[in-house]
VOGU-3710 file (C-alpha; in Angstrom, 3 decimals, decimal comma):
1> xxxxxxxxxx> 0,000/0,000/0,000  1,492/3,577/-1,162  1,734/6,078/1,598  -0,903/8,043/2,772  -1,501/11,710/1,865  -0,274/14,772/3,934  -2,856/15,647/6,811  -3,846/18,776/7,483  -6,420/21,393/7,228  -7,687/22,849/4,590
11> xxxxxxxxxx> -8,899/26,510/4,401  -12,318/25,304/3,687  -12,123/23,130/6,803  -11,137/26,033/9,391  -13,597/28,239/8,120  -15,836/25,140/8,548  -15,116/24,281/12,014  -15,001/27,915/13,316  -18,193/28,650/12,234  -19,713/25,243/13,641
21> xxxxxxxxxx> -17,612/25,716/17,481  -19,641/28,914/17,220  -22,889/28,099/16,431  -22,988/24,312/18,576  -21,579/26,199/21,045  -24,423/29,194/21,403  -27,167/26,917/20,359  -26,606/23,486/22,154  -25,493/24,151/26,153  -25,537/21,199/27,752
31> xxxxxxxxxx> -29,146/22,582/29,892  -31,045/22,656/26,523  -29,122/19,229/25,914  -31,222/17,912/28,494  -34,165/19,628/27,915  -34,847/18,023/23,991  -34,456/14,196/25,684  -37,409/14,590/26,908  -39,547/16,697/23,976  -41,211/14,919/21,266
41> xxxxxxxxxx> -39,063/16,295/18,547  -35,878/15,597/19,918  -34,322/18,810/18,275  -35,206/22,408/18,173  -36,571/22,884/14,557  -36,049/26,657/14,804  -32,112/25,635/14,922  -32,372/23,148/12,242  -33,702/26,044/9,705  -30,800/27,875/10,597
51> xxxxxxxxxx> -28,262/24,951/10,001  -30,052/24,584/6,330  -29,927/28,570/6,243  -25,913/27,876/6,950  -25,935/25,492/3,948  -23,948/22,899/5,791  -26,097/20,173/4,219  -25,211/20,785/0,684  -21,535/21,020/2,021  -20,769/18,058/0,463
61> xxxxxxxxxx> -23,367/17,929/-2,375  -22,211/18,802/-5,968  -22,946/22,884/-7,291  -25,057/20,755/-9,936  -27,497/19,744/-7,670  -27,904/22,986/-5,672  -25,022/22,005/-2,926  -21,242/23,805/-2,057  -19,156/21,441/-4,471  -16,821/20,614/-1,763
71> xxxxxxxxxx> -16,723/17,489/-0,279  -17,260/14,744/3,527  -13,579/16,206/4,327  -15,715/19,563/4,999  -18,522/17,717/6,526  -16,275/16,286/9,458  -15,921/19,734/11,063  -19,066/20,372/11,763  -19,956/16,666/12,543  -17,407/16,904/15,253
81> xxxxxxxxxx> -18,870/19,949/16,670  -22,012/18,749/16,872  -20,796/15,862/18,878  -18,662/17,778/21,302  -21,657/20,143/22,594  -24,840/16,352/21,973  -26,318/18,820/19,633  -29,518/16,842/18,438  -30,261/17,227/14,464  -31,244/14,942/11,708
91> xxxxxxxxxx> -28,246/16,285/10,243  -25,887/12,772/9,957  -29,251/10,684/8,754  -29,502/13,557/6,490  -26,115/13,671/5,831  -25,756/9,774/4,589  -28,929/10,296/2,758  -27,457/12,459/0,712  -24,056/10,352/0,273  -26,455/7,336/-0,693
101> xxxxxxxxxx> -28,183/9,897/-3,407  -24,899/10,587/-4,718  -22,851/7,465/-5,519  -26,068/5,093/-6,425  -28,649/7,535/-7,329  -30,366/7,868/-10,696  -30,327/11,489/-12,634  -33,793/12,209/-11,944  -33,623/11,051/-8,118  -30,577/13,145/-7,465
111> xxxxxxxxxx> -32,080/16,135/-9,804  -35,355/15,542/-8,001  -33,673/15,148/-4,208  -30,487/16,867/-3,641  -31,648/20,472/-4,206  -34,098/20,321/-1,510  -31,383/18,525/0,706  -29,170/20,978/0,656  -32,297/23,574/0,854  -32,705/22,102/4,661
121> xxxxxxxxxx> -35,039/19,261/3,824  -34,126/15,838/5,761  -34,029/12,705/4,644  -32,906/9,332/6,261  -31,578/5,561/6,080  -33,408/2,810/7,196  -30,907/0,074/6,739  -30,811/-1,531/10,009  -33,059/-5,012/10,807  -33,861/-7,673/13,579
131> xxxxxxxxxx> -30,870/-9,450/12,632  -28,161/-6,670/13,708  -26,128/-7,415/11,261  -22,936/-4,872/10,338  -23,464/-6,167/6,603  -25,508/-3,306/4,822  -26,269/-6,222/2,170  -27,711/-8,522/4,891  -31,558/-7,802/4,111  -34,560/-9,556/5,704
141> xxxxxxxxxx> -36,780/-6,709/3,682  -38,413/-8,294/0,701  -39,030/-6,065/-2,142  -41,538/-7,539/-4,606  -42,406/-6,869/-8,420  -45,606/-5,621/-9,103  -47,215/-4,089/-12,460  -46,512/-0,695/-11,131  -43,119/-0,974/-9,652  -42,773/-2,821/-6,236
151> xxxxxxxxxx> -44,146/-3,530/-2,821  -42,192/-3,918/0,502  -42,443/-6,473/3,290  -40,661/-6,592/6,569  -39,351/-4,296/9,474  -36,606/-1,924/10,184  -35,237/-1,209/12,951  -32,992/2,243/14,899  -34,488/4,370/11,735  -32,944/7,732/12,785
161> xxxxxxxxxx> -35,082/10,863/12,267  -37,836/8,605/10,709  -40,494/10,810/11,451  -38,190/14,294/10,483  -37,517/12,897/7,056  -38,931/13,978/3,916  -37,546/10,924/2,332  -35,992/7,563/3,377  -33,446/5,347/1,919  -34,456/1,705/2,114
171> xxxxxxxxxx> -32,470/-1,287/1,687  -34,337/-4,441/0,694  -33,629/-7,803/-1,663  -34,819/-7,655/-4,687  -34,360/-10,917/-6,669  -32,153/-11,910/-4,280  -29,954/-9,333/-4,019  -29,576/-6,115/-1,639  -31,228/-2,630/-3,712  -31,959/0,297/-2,230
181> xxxxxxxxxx> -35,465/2,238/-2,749  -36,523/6,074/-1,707  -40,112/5,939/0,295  -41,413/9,350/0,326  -42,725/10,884/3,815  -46,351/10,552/2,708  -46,413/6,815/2,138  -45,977/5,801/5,631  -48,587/5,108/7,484  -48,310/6,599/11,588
191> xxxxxxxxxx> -49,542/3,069/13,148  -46,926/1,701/10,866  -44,475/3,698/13,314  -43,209/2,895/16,646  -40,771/5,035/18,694  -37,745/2,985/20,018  -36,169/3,756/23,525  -32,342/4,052/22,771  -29,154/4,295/24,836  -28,114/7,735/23,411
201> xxxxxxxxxx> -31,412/9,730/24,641  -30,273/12,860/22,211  -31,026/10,392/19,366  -34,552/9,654/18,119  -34,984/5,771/16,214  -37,763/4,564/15,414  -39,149/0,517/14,305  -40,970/0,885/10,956  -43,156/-2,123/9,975  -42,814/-2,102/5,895
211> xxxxxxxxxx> -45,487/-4,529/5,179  -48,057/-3,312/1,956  -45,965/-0,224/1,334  -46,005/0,663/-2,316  -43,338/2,141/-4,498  -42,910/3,038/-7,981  -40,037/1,585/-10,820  -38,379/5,202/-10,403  -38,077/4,794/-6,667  -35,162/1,880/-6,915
221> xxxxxxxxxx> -32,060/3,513/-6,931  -29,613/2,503/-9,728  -28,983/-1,414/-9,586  -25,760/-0,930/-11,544  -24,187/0,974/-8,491  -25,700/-1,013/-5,660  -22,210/-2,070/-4,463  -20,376/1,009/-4,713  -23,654/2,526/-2,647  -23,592/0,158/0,115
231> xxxxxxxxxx> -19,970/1,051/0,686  -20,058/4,269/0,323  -22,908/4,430/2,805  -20,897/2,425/5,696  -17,718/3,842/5,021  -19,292/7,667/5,361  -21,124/6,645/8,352  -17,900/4,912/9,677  -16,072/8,360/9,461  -18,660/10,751/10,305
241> xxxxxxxxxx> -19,901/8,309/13,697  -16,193/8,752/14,516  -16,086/12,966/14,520  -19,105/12,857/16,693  -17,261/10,228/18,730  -13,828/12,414/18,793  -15,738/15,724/19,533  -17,317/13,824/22,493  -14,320/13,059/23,514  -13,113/16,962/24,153
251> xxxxxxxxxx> -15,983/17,732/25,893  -16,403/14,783/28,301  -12,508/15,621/29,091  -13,082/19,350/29,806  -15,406/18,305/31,857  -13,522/15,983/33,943  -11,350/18,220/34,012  -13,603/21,551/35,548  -14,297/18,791/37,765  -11,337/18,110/39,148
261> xxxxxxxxxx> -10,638/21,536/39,393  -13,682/22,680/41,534  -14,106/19,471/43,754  -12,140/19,207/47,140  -11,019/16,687/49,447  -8,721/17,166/52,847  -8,682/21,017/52,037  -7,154/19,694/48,766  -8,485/19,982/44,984  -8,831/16,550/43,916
271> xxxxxxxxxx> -7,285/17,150/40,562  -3,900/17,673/42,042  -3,760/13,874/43,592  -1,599/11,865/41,023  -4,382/9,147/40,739  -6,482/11,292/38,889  -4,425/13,386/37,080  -2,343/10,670/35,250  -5,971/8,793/33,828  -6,869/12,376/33,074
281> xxxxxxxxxx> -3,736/13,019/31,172  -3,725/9,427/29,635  -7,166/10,592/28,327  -5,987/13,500/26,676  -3,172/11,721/24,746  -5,563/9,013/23,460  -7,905/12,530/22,207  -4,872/13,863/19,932  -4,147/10,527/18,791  -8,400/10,265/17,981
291> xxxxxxxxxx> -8,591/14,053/16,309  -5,196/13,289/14,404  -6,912/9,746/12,766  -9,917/11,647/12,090  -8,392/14,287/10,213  -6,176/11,856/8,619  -9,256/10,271/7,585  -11,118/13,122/6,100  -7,502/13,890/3,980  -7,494/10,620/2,265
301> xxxxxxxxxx> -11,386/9,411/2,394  -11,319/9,601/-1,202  -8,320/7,533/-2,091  -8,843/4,349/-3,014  -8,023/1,475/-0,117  -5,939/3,955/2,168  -8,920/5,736/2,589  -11,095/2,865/4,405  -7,611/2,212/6,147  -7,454/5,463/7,607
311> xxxxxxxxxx> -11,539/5,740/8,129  -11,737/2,787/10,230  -8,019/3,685/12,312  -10,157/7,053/13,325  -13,469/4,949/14,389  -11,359/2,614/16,126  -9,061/5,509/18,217  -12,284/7,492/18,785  -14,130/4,944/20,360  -11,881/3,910/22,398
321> xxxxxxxxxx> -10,935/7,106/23,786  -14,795/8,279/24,224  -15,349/5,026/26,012  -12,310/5,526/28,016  -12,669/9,307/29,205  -16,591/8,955/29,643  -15,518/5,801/32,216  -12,893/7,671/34,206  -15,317/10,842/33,933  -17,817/8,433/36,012
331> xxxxxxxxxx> -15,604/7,359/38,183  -14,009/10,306/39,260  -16,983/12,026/39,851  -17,778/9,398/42,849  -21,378/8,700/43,450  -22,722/11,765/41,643  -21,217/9,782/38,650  -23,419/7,233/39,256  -26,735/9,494/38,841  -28,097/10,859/35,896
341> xxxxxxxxxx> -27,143/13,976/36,168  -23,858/13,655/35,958  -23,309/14,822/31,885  -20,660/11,333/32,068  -23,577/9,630/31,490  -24,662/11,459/28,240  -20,712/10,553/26,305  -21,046/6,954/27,469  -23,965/6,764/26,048  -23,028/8,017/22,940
351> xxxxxxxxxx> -20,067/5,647/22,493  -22,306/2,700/23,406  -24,970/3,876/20,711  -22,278/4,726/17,953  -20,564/1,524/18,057  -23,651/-0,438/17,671  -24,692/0,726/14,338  -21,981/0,431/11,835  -19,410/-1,579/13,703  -17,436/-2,098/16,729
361> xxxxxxxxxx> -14,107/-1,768/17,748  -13,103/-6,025/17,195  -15,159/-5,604/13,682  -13,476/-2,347/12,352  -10,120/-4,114/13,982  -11,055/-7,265/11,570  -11,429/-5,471/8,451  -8,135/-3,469/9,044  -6,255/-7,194/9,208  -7,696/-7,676/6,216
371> xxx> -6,616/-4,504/4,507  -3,322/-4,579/6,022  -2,344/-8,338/5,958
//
């Protein structure tokens, strides 16, 4: 394998991220964090307008189609932003949407689709089944010929932003093999609908039953690019899970840190006994490593094979140092760690929940031995 590219930012990217630290951090304290778990929404659509008003979700859609031109090395930014301050958007479903739209849709879907993406519409996958399988192409979901096009049976399972979503991205076999199909918000039915309770309570998933649901020919996305989709979709996912994961990361350490700095014990501040500052600093280390893989990631996501090298590296690193600093975080904190109010709970949570959709640790460790081997 040739050596990767040089890593660093580009000018695109700084303007990106300054602009996100800025607006995550005035619109998503950690208060109205809390406040949207337990709303029916799950996000404050007043700041969603704004983030389509920013255009950050036709960052990575081409000028043809309405978007910015640029590309998911621009995305990361602001997905890592979002994940340092638990901001809760549709803005990843709507995100991969998008990436699905690009690399396997049709002219007239991505004509029809994209422009209203990167208006501020949101859209979503539903890829995700009974089975829990990490294997996009794994499909329980029937999709059956009819005279008019085709008609789905089965269920899905952890559909983000389901009910947000203007359109969703289905993945179903079709002769036996794994297609993917656009359902449109008005063909599914509300009792068809059932709100799951996940681990990450800034996340909304929902169970959708798919049984009688009716789509036309032009709603199967191009079967010719199937493979390249289903890739494309876990690989973007991989890398964009992983800048939530390393923006987490920051936070839950500054936090553990204010902590450490406020709390006494013996007349002492706890954050100058040795026990706690060398997990603290052994936390940090594993952060720089995490933000320096994600980067390194976002460089090269294009290249062929050192790209998915370097994308599952940073999804590896990140979760690992998430799950690490969100631990000690609990710890440290004693008994109020234990409670949920201690924010601790909140990264955890998000590590736990990232992980289980597109791959853990041991899988994304497999497919590296494979790569590299």
């Amino acid at each position: 394998m040739s050596q990767f590219g040089q890593i660093g930012f580009t000018e695109e990217q700084i303007d990106v991220l300054n602009g996100a630290e800025t607006f995550c951090r005035d619109h998503a304290p950690i208060g109205t964090v809390r406040a949207l778990i337990t709303s029916d929404l799950g996000y404050d659509d007043k700041v969603w307008a704004q983030i389509g008003a920013l255009g950050w979700l036709g960052i990575a859609i081409p000028e043809t189609y309405g978007g910015l031109g640029l590309s998911l090395t621009e995305v990361v930014p602001v997905c890592e932003q979002m994940g340092r301050r638990m901001m809760a958007s549709p803005f990843l479903s709507t995100s991969l949407a998008a990436q699905a739209l690009i690399v396997g849709g049709t002219l007239a879907q991505k004509s029809k689709i994209l422009p209203q993406i990167a208006q501020g519409k949101a859209a979503s996958l539903a890829l995700s089944e009974r089975n829990q399988a990490w294997d996009l192409t794994r499909c329980d979901v029937q999709a059956r010929r009819t005279q008019g096009g085709y008609v789905l049976t089965g269920t899905k399972t952890l559909v983000l932003d389901l009910e947000a979503a203007e359109w969703i991205i289905v993945s179903a076999n079709l002769d036996q093999k794994a297609c993917l199909f656009i359902v449109e918000k008005e063909q599914i039915l509300e009792t068809a609908m059932r709100r799951e309770i996940l681990i990450d309570e800034t996340k909304r998933g929902w169970e959708w039953v798919l049984d009688g649901t009716e789509i036309t020919e032009e709603a199967c996305l191009d079967k010719s690019k199937m493979d390249a989709a289903f890739k494309h979709i876990h690989l973007t996912a991989t890398l964009l899970f992983a800048a939530e994961l390393t923006g987490g990361a920051q936070a839950c350490i500054d936090y553990t840190v204010e902590y450490l700095n406020t709390r006494k014990q013996f007349d002492k501040l706890i954050g100058s006994f040795q026990a706690l500052k060398h997990p603290v600093v052994d936390a940090f280390v594993e952060y720089q490593k995490a933000r320096s893989l994600l980067y390194m990631a976002a460089f090269n996501f294009y290249k062929p094979e050192q790209g998915e090298v370097a994308t599952r590296m940073a999804f590896v690193q990140a979760d690992k140092t998430l799950s690490f600093a969100a631990d000690r975080s609990i710890q440290f904190h004693g008994g109020f760690g234990f409670t949920y109010d201690c924010d601790a709970h909140l990264y955890r949570r998000r590590a736990i929940f990232n992980t289980s959709q597109y791959g853990d640790r041991h899988y994304h460790k497999t497919k590296l031995a494979d790569l590299l081997l």
